[in-house]
Backbone as JSON Lines, residues from 0, in Angstrom:
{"i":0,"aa":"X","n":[-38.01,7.63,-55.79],"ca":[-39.13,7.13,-56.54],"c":[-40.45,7.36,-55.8]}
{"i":1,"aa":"X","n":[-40.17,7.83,-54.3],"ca":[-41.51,7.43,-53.62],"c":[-41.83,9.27,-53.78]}
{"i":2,"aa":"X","n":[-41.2,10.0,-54.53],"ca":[-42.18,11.1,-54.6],"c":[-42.56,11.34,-55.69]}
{"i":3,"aa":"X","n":[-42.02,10.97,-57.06],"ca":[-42.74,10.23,-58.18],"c":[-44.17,9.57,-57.88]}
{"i":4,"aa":"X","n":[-44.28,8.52,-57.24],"ca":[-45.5,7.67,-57.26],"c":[-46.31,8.43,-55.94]}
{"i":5,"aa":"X","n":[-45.91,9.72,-54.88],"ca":[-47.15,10.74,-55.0],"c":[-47.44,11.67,-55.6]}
{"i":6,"aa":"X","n":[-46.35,12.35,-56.33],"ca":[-46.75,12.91,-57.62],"c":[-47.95,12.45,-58.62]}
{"i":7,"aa":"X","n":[-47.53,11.54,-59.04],"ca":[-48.75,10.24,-59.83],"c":[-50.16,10.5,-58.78]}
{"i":8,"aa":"X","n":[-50.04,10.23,-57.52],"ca":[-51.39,9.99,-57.23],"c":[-51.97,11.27,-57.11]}
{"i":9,"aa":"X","n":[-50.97,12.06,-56.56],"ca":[-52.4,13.21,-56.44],"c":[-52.57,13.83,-57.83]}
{"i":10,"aa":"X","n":[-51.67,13.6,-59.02],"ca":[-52.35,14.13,-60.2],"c":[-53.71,12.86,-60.75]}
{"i":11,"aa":"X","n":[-53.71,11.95,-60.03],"ca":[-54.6,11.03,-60.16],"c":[-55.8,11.64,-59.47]}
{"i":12,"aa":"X","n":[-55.43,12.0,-57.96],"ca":[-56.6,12.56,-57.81],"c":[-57.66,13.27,-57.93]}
{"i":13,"aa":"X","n":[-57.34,14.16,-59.13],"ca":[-58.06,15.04,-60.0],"c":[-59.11,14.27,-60.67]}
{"i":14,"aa":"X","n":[-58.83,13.54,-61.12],"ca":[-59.64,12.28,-62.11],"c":[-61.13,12.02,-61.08]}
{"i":15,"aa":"X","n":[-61.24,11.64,-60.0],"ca":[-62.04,11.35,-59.63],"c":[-63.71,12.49,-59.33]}
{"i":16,"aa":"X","n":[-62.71,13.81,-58.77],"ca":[-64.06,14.82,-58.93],"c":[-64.33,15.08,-60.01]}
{"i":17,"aa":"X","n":[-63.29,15.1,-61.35],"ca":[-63.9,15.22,-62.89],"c":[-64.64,14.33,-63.09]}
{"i":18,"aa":"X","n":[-64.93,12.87,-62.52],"ca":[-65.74,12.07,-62.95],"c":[-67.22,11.95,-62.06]}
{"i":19,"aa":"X","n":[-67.06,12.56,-61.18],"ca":[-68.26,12.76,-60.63],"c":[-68.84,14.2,-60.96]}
{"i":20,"aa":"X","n":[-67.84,15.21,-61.11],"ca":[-68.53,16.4,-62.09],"c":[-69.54,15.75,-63.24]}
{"i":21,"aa":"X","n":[-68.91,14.95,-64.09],"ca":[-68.83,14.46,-65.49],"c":[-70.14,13.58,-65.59]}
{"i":22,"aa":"X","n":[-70.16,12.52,-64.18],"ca":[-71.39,11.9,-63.88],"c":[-73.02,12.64,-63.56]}
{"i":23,"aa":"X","n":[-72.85,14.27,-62.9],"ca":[-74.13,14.72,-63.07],"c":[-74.98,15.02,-64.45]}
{"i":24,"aa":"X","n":[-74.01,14.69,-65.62],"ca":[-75.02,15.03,-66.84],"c":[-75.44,13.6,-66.87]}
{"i":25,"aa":"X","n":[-76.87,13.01,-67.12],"ca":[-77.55,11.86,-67.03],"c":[-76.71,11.21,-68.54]}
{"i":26,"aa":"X","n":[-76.71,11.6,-69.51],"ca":[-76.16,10.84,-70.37],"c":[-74.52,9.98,-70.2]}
{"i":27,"aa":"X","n":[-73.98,11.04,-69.36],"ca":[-72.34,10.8,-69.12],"c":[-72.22,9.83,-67.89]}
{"i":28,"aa":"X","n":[-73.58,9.84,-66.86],"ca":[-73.4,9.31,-65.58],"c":[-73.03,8.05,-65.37]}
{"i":29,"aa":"X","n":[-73.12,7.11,-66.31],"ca":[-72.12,5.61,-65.91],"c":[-70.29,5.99,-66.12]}
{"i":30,"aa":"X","n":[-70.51,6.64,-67.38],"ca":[-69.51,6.78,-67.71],"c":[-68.35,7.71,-66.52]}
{"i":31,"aa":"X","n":[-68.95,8.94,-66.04],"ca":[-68.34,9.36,-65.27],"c":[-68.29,8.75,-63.51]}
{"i":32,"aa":"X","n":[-69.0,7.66,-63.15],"ca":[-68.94,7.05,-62.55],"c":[-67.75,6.05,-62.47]}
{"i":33,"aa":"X","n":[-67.81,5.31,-63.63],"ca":[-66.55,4.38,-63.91],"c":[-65.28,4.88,-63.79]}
{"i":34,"aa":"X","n":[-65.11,6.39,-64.48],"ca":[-64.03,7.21,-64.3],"c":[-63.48,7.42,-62.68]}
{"i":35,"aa":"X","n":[-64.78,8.01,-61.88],"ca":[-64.35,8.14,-60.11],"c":[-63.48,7.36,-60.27]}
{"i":36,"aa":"X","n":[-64.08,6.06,-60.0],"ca":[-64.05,4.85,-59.2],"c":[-62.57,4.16,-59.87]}
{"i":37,"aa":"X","n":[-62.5,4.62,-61.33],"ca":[-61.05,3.79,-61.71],"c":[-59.73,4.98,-60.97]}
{"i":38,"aa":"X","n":[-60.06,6.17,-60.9],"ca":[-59.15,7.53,-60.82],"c":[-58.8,7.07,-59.49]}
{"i":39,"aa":"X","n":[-60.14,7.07,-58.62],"ca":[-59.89,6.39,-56.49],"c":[-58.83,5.3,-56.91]}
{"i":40,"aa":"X","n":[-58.99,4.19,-57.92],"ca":[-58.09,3.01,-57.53],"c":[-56.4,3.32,-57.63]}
{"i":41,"aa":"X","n":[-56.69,3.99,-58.67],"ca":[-55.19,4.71,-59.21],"c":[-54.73,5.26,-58.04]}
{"i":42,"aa":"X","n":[-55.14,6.32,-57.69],"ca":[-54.49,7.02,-56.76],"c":[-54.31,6.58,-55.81]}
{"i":43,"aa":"X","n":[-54.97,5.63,-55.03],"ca":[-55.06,4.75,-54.28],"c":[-53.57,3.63,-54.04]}
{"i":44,"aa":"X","n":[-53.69,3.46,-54.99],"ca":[-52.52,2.43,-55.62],"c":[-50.98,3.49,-55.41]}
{"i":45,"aa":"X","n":[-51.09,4.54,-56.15],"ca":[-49.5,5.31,-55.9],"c":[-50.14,5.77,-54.36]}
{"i":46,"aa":"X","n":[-50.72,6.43,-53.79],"ca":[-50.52,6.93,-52.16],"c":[-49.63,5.59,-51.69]}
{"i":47,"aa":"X","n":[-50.24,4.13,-51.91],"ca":[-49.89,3.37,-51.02],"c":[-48.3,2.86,-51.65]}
{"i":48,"aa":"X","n":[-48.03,2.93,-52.82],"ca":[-46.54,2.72,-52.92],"c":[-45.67,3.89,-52.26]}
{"i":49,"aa":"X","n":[-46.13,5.18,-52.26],"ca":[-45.48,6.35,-52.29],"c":[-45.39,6.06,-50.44]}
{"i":50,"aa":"X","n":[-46.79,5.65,-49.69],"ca":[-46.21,6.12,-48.27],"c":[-45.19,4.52,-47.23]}
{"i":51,"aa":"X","n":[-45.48,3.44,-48.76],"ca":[-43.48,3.05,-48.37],"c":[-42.65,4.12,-47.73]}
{"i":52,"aa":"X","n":[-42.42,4.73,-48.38],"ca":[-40.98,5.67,-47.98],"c":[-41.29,6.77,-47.06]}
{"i":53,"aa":"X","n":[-42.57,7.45,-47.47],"ca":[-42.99,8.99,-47.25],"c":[-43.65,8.77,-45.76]}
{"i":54,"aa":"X","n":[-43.57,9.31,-44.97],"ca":[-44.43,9.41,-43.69],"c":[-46.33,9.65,-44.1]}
{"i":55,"aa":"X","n":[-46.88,8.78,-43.18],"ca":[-48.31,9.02,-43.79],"c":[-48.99,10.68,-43.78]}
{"i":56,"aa":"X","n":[-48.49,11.05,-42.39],"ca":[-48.66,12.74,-42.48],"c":[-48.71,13.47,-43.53]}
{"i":57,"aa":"X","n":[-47.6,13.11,-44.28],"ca":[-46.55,14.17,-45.29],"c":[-47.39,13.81,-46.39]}
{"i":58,"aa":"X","n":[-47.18,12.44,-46.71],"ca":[-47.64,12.11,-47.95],"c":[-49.31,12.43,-48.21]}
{"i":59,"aa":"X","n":[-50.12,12.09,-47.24],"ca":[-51.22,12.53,-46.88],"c":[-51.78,13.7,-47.42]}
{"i":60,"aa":"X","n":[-50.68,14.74,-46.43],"ca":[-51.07,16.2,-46.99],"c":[-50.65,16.79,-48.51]}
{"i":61,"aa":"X","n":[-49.39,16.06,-49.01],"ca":[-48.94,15.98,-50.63],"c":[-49.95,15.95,-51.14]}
{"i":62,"aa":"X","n":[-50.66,14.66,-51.06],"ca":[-51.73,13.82,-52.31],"c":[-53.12,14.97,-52.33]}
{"i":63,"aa":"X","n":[-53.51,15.36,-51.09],"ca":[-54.92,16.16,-50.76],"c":[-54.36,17.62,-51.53]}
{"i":64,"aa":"X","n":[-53.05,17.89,-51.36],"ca":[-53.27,19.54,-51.47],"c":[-52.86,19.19,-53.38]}
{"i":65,"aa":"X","n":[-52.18,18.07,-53.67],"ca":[-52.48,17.92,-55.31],"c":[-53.57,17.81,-55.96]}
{"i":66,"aa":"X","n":[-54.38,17.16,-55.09],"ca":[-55.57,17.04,-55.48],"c":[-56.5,17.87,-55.74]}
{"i":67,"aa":"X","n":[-56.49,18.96,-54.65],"ca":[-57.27,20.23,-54.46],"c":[-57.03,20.95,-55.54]}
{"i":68,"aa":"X","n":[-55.21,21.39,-55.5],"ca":[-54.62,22.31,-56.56],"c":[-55.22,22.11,-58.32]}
{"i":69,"aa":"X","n":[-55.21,21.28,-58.27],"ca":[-55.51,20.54,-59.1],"c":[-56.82,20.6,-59.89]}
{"i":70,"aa":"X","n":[-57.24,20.31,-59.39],"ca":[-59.13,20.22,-59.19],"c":[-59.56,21.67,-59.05]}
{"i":71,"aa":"X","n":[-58.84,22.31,-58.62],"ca":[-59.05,23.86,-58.99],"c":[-59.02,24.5,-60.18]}
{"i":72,"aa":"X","n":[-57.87,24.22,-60.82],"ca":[-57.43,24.68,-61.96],"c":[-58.25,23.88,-63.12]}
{"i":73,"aa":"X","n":[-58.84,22.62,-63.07],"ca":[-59.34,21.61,-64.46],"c":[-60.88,22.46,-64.05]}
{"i":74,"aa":"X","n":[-61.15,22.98,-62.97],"ca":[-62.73,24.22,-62.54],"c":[-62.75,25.14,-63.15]}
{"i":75,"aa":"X","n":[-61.65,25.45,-62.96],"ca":[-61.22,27.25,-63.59],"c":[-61.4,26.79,-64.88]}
{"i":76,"aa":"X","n":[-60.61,26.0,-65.84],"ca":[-60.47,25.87,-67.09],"c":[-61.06,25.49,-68.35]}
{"i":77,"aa":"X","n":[-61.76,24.16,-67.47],"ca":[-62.57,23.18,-68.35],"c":[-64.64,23.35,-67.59]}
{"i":78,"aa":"X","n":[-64.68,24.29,-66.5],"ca":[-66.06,23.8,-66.04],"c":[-66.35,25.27,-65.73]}
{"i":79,"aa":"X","n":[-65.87,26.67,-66.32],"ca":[-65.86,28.09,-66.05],"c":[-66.23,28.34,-64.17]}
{"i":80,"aa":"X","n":[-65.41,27.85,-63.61],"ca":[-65.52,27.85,-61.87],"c":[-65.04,29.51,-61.61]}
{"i":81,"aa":"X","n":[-65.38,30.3,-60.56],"ca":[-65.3,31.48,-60.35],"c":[-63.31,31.29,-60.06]}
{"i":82,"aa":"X","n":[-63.47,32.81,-60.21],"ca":[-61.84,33.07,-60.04],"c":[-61.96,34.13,-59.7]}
{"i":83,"aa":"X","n":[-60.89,34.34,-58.95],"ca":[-60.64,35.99,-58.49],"c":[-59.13,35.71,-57.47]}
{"i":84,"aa":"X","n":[-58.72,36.85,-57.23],"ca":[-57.37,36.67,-56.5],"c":[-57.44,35.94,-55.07]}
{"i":85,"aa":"X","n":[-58.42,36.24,-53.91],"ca":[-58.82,35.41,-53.05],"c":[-58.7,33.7,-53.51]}
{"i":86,"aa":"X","n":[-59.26,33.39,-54.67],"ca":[-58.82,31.97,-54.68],"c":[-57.59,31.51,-55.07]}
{"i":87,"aa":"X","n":[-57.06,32.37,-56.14],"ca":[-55.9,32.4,-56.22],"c":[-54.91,31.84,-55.58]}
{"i":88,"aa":"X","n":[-55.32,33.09,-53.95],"ca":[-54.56,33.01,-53.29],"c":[-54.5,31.69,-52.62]}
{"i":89,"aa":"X","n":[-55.68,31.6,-52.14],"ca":[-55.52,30.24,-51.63],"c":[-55.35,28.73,-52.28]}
{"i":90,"aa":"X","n":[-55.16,28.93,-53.47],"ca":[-54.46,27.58,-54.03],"c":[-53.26,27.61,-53.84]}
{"i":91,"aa":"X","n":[-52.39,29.23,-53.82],"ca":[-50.63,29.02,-53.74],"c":[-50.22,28.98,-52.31]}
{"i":92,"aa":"X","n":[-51.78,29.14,-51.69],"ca":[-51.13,28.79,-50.42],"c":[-50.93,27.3,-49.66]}
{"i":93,"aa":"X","n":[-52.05,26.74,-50.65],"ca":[-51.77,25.23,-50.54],"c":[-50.58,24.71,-51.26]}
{"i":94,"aa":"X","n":[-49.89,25.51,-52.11],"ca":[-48.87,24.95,-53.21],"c":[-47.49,25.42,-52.24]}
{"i":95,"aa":"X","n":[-48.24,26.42,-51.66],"ca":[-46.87,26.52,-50.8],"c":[-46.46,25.85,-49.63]}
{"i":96,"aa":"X","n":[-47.83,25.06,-49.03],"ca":[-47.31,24.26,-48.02],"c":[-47.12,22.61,-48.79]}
{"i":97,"aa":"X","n":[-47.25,22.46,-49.88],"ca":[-46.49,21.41,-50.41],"c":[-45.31,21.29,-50.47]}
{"i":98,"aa":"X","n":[-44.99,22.27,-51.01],"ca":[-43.5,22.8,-50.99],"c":[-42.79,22.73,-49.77]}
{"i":99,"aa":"X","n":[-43.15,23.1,-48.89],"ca":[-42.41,23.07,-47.47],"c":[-42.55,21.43,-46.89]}
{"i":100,"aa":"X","n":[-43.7,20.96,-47.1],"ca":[-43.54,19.79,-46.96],"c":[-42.27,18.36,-47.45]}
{"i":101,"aa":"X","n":[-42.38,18.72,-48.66],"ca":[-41.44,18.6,-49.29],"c":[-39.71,19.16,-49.31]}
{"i":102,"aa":"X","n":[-39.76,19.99,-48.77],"ca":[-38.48,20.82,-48.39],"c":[-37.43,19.95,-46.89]}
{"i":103,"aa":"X","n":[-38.89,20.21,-46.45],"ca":[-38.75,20.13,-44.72],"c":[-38.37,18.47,-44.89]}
{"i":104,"aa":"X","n":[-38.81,17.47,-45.97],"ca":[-38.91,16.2,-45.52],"c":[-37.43,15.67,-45.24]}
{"i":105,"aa":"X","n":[-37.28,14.61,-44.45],"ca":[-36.09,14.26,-43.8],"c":[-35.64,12.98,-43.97]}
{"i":106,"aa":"X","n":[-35.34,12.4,-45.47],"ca":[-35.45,11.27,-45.72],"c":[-34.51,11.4,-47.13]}
């Protein structure tokens, strides 16, 4: 369950730079403010059930590189963020040390 609830957070963690993206248009800015700040609690909330079980290291680097991965792709998709294979690359290279993280874990 405890990689469920970092699963949960770092897809939580996405929520928070969309809401501070979301907050630079003056009309959206409470609104995307409220969003941060509820997305931080969320994620907040599963990191700390998830590193019950998970080593803080591990889980640590889980939640950040979901977050990143993440937050990359809602750039690319929803906010026209540059792309090219260089970044590419370096998102699967963060996806790949999740993976090993996850592989490697000893629990």
């Amino acid at each position: 369950m405890a990689w469920i609830y970092l699963f949960l957070a770092g897809l939580s963690e996405v929520g928070w730079p969309v809401g501070l993206k979301l907050a630079q248009q003056s009309a959206a800015r409470t609104t995307g403010i409220i969003m941060a700040v509820g997305f931080m609690a969320v994620s907040g909330f599963f990191l700390w059930l998830a590193q019950r079980e998970i080593p803080i290291g591990t889980s640590y680097a889980v939640w950040t590189g979901i977050g990143a991965a993440g937050t990359f792709f809602v750039g690319v998709h929803f906010y026209g963020d540059c792309v090219n294979a260089g970044r590419y690359l370096g998102v699967a290279l963060i996806i790949a040390g999740i993976a090993t993280l996850k592989l490697s874990h000893s629990q």
